[in-house]
C-alpha positions as CSV (number, residue, x, y, z in Angstrom):
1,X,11.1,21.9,22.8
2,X,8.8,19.8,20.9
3,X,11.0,17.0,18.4
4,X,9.8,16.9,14.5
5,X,8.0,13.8,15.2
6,X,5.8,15.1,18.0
7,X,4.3,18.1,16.1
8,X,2.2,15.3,14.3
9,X,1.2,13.9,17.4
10,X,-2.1,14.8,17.0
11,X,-2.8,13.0,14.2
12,X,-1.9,9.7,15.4
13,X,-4.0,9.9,18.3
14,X,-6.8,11.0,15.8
15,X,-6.4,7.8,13.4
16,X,-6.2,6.0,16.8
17,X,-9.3,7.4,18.1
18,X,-11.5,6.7,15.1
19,X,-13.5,3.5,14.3
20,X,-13.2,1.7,10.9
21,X,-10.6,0.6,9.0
22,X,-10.4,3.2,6.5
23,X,-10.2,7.2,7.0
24,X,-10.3,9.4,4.0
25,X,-9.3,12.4,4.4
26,X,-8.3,16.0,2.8
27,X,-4.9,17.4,2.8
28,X,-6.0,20.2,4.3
29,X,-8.2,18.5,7.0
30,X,-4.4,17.2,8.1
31,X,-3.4,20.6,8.3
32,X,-6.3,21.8,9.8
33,X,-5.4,18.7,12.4
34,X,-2.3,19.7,12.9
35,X,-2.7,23.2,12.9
36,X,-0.2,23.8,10.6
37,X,0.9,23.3,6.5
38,X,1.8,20.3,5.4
39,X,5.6,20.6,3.5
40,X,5.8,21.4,0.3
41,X,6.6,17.7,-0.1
42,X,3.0,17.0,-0.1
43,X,2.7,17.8,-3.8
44,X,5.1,14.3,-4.7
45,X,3.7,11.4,-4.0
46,X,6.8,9.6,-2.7
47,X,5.9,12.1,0.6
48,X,2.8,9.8,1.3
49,X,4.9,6.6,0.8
50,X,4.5,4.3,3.8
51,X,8.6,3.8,4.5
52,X,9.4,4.6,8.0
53,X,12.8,6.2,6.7
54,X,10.6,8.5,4.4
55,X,9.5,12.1,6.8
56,X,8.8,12.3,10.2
57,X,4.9,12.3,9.7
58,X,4.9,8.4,7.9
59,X,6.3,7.3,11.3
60,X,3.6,8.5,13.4
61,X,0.7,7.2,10.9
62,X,2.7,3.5,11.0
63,X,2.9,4.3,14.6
64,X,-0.9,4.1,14.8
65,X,-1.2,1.7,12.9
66,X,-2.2,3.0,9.4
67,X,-0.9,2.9,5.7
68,X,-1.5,5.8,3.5
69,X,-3.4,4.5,0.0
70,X,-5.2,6.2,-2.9
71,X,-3.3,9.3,-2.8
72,X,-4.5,11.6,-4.9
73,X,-2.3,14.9,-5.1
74,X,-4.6,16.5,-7.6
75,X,-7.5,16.6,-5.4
76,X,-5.2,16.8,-2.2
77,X,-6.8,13.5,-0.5
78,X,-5.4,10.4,0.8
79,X,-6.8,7.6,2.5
80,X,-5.4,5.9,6.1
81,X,-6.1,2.8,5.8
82,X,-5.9,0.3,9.0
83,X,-3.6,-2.3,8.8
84,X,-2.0,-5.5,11.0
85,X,1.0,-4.7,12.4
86,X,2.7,-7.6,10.3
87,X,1.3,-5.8,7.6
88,X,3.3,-2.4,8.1
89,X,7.2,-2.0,7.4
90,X,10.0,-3.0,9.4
91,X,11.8,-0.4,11.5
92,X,14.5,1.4,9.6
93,X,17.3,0.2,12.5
94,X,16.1,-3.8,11.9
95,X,16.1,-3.0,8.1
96,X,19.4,-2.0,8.1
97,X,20.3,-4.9,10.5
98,X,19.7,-7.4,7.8
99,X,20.6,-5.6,4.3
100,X,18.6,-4.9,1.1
101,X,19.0,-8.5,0.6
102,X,17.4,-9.6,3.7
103,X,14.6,-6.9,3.4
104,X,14.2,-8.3,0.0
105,X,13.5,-12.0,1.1
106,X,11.3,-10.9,4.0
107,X,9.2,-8.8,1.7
108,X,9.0,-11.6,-1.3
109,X,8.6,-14.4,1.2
110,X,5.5,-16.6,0.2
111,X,4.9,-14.9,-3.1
112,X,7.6,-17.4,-5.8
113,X,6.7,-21.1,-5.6
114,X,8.4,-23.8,-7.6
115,X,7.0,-27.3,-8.0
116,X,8.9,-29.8,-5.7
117,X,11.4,-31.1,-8.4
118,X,11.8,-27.8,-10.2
119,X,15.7,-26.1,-10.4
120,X,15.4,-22.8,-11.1
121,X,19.3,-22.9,-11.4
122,X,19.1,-25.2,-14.4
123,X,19.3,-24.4,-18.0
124,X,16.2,-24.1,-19.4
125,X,17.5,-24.6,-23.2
126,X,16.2,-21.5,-24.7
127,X,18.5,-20.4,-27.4
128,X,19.4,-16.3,-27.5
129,X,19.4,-14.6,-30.7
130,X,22.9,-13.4,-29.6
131,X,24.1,-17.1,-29.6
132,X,22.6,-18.1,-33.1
133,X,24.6,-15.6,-34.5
């Protein structure tokens, strides 16, 4: 019996087979992969996210190494786009490990800096219209 996951099989080993770091491709060039229809989940665009937790398909194209990008359900295309694997999600089980708050940090980390001697816990004296009232 073949598990959820491995019916879309075939398309990792496709994205792992082909050159470049970017694959555009047609919704029903997938299917046509796969040799079967997409879900009718492929009309939202939250299917195509790139969360591992999202549909059994998103974990095979992390698997090989891909992130899906300029999705366009209109036209029915997407793009795989090749990434690091630093650069792809953690797995749900260590996401859960650490908490939204620890998948928060690790996703923000780098992107805030604060000059050495800045607070950000300090008052910043801005007076609220509430207050003045």
């Amino acid at each position: 019996m073949e598990t959820t996951v491995g019916k879309y099989e075939p398309l990792k080993a496709f994205l792992q087979g082909r050159p470049g770091s970017h694959i555009p491709m047609r919704f029903s060039e997938i299917e046509q992969l796969l040799g079967f229809a997409l879900p009718n989940s492929k009309r939202y665009p939250a299917w195509w996210s790139n969360s591992p937790t999202n549909n059994p398909m998103t974990k095979v194209w992390l698997e090989a190494g891909f992130m899906t990008e300029s999705v366009d359900i209109p036209a029915q295309r997407l793009v795989f786009r090749r990434v690091k694997r630093a650069e792809l999600a953690p797995p749900a089980s260590s996401a859960a490990k650490g908490g939204i708050l620890q998948r928060l940090r690790s996703t923000l980390r780098g992107t805030v800096r604060f000059a050495p001697d800045f607070d950000p816990t300090s008052p910043t004296g801005e007076v609220w219209e509430a207050e003045r009232k």
